[in-house]
N, C-alpha and C positions, 0 to 999 in steps of 0.2 A: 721829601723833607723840606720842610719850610727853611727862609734861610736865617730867619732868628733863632730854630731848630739847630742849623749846623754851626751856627756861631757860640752858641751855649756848649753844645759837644768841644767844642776849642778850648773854651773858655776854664782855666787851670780850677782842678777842687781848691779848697781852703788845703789840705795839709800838700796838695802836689805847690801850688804859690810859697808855701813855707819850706817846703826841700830847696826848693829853689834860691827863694833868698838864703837857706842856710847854706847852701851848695856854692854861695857865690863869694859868701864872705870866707867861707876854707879857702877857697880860690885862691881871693886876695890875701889871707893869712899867709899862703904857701907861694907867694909872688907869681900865679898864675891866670893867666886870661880867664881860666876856665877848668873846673876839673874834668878827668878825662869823661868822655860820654857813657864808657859800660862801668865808669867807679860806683854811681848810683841809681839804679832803675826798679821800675814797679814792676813787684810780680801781682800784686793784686791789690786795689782799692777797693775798699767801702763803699756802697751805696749811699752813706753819709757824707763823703767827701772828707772824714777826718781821721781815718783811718786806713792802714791798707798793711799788706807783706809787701818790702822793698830788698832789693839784693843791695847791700853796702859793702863794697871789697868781694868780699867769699863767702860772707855769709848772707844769711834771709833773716830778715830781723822785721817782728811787728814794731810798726810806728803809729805812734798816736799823736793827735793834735788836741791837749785839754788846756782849754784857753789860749792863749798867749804862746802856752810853752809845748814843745816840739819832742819827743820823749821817745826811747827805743825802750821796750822791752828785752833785759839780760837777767840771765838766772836768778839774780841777787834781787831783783827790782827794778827801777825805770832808772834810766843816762839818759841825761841830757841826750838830744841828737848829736848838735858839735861836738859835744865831746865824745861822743862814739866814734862817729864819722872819719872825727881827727885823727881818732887813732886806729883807724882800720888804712888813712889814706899813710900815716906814720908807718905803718906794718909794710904795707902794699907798694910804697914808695918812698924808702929811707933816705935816699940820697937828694931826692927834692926838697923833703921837710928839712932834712939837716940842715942843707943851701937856704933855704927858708928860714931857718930857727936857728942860729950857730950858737945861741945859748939854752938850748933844751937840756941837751945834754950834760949841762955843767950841774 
């Protein structure tokens, strides 16, 4: 393998660069460095890079990337990713978001 080959293989898809930056701004929403490393992971990409099945909290949710906007597929239709996300890390970690959020719940 060429090493402009192994550099490409690095180099993040378009929809894995947008988990990311969406990944970083929950972070920051929830006053953290970082969310935890198994909160969001690829069970399988796309060969288009805009697509894939990702595990969010406990469940396996298809993600898509059409345009701009960042979208899970849930029974009803597409969610936004943040706000999916938000509330899978809200479910999976009450006590951080609350510490986070002390007006959510009002």
């Amino acid at each position: 393998a060429s090493a402009a080959a192994a550099a490409q293989a690095a180099a993040p898809t378009a929809i894995e660069a947008a988990i990311g930056e969406q990944s970083a701004q929950l972070a920051q929403l929830y006053q953290l460095d970082a969310l935890p490393d198994t909160f969001i992971s690829a069970v399988k990409v796309a060969p288009s890079g805009v697509a894939g099945k990702y595990l969010i909290g406990d469940r396996t949710a298809n993600v898509q990337l059409k345009g701009k906007n960042l979208l899970v597929r849930t029974g009803g239709g597409w969610m936004r990713f943040a706000h999916y996300a938000g509330e899978m890390f809200e479910k999976h970690f009450p006590d951080v978001a609350d510490a986070a959020l002390p007006n959510a719940a009002a």
